[in-house]
Each structure stands twice: as C-alpha cells, then as structure tokens.
KETOR-326510 format. One record per residue (C-alpha): residue in three letters; x, y, z. Coordinates in steps of 0.25 Angstrom, whole numbers. Layout:
BEGIN
{ALA {X Y Z}};
...
//
This chain:
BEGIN
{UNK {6 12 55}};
{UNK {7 -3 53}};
{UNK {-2 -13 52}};
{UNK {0 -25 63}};
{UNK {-7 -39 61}};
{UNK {-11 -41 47}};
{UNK {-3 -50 39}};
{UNK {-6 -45 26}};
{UNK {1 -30 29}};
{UNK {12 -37 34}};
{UNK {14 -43 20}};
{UNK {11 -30 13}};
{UNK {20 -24 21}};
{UNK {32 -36 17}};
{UNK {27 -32 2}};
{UNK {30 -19 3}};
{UNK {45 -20 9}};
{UNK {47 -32 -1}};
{UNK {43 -20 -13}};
{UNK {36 -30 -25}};
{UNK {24 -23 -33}};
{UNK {16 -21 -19}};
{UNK {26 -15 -15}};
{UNK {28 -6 -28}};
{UNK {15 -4 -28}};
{UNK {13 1 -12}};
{UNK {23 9 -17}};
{UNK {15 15 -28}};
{UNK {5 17 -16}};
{UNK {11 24 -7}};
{UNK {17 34 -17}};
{UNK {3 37 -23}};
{UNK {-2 40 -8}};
{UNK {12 48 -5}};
{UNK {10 56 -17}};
{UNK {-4 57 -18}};
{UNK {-8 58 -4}};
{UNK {-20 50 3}};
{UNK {-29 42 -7}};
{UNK {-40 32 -6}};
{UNK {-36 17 -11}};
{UNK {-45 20 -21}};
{UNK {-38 30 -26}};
{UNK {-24 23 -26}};
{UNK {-30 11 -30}};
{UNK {-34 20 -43}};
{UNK {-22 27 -45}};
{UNK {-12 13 -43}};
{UNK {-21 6 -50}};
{UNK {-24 -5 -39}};
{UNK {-37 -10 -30}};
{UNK {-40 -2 -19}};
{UNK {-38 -12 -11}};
{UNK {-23 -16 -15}};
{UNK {-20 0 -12}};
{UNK {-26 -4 1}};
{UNK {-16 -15 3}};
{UNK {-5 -9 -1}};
{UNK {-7 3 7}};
{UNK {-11 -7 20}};
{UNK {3 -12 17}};
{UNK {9 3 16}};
{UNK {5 6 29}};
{UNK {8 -6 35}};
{UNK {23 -3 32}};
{UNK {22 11 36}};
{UNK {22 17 22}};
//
C-alpha cells in the first residue's frame, strides 16, 4: 500500500531510507509489531516509551514505504 498525495508521508518515507534516529526508531517499531504481532499504538507507544501519536507517524511512514 502507498500513500499518494500527502507531502508529509513522502518526507517520512525519505527519513526512513536516509536511517537517523526516526529511522532507528521505525525500526524499533516494526520489530516490536513483527515479533509481537498486531498492537494498539497505545500499546507500542508504552512498550517504546513514545506518544501514541508518534507511533502513529512512524508507522504512517512504514507503510508508506511498503514496510
């Protein structure tokens, strides 16, 4: 799936290929879904110590680059 149109996920999406602590930490993301299975961003936001809404972001930015 990739989200077409917004300017934002095309930034997040540049952040991730060009690694940086977002990109660490999207990386942080997708392992805690990949090993733990489907969570609420509650629940990540807990576990990584984050705001529900940055888990938001960062997994808006996942998908967008087919993560």
């Amino acid at each position: 799936m990739k989200i077409v149109g917004t300017e934002s996920a095309r930034e997040s999406a540049d952040t991730v290929r060009g690694g940086g602590s977002d990109g660490r930490t999207r990386d942080a993301v997708a392992r805690s879904v990949q090993q733990s299975g489907p969570q609420t961003a509650a629940a990540l936001a807990e576990r990584l110590q984050l705001s529900p809404a940055a888990i938001r972001r960062h997994l808006d930015a996942l998908v967008a680059t087919g993560v």
